[in-house]
C-alpha positions in Angstrom: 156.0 69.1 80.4 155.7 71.7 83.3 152.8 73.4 81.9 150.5 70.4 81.8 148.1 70.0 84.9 146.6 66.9 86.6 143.2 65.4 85.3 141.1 64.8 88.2 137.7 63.0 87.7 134.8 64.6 89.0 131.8 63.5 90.9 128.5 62.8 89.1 126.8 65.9 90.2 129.6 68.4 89.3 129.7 66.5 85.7 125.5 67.4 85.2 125.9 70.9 86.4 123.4 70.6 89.5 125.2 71.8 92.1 126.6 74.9 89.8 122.7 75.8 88.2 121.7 76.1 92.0 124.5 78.8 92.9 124.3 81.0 89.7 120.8 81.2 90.4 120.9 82.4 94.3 121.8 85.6 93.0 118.8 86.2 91.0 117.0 85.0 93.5 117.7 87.2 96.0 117.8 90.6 93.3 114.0 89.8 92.8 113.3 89.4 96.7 115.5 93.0 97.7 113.3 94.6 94.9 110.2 93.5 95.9 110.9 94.9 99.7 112.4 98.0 98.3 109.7 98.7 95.5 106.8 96.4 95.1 105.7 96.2 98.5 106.0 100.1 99.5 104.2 101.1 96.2 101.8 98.6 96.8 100.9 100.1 100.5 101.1 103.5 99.2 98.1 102.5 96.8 96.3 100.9 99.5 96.6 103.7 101.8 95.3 106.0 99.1 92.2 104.0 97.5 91.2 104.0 101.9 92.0 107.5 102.1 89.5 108.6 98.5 86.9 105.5 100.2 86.5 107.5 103.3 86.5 111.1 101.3 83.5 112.9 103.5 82.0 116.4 103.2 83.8 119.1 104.8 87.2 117.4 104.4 89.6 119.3 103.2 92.4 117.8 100.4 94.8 119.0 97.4 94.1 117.8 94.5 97.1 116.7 91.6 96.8 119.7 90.3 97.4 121.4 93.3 93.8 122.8 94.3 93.1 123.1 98.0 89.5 123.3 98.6 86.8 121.7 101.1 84.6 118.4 99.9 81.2 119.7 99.0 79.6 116.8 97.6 80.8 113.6 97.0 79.5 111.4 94.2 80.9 107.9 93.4 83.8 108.5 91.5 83.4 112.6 91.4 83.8 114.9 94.1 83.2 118.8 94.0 85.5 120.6 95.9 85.0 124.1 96.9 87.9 126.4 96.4 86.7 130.0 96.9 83.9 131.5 98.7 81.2 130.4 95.8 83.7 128.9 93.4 83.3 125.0 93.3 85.4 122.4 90.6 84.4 118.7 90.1 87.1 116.3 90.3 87.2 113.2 89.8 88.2 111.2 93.4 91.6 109.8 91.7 93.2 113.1 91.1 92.8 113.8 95.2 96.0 113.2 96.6 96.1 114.5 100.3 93.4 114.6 103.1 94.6 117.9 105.2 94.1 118.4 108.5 90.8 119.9 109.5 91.1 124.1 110.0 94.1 123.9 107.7 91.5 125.8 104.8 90.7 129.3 106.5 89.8 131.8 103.9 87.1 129.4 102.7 
């Protein structure tokens, strides 16, 4: 007799679920718009920065490769570039694998 709560009808939107669906997805909602500020949008700068960095690629720049070459731009072709990285020594690359543009005079024993 004591352990037997009150019915209490409730209202019509609480009975279809709407106003529940709405908060259990807020959540979600904002996971997916934290993770695109914390990792889709910085990755997707980093890419842009790099595809303007390998479009302005000139001779005489100097850059690392992934690998880890340094070496001065020779030539550059449209998707190669020959780097040298020795006095007479010069690789082909292709312009993807460059990773950093150095600052000029960073490349002295070349």
């Amino acid at each position: 007799m004591f352990f037997i709560s009150n019915a209490y009808a409730q209202s019509p939107t609480e009975a279809l679920g709407l106003g529940g669906n709405l908060t259990s997805f807020l959540p979600l909602v904002l996971m997916f718009v934290v993770m695109y500020f914390l990792m889709i949008r910085p990755q997707q700068k980093r890419a842009k920065e790099q595809r303007a960095m390998m479009d302005a690629l000139a001779k005489g720049d100097e850059v690392v490769t992934a690998g880890g070459l340094l070496g001065r731009v020779v030539k550059v072709v449209d998707t190669y570039v020959t780097i040298e990285v020795a006095s007479g020594t010069e690789v082909l690359v292709q312009k993807s694998s460059i990773t950093t543009l150095l600052p000029k005079g960073t490349l002295k024993a070349l």
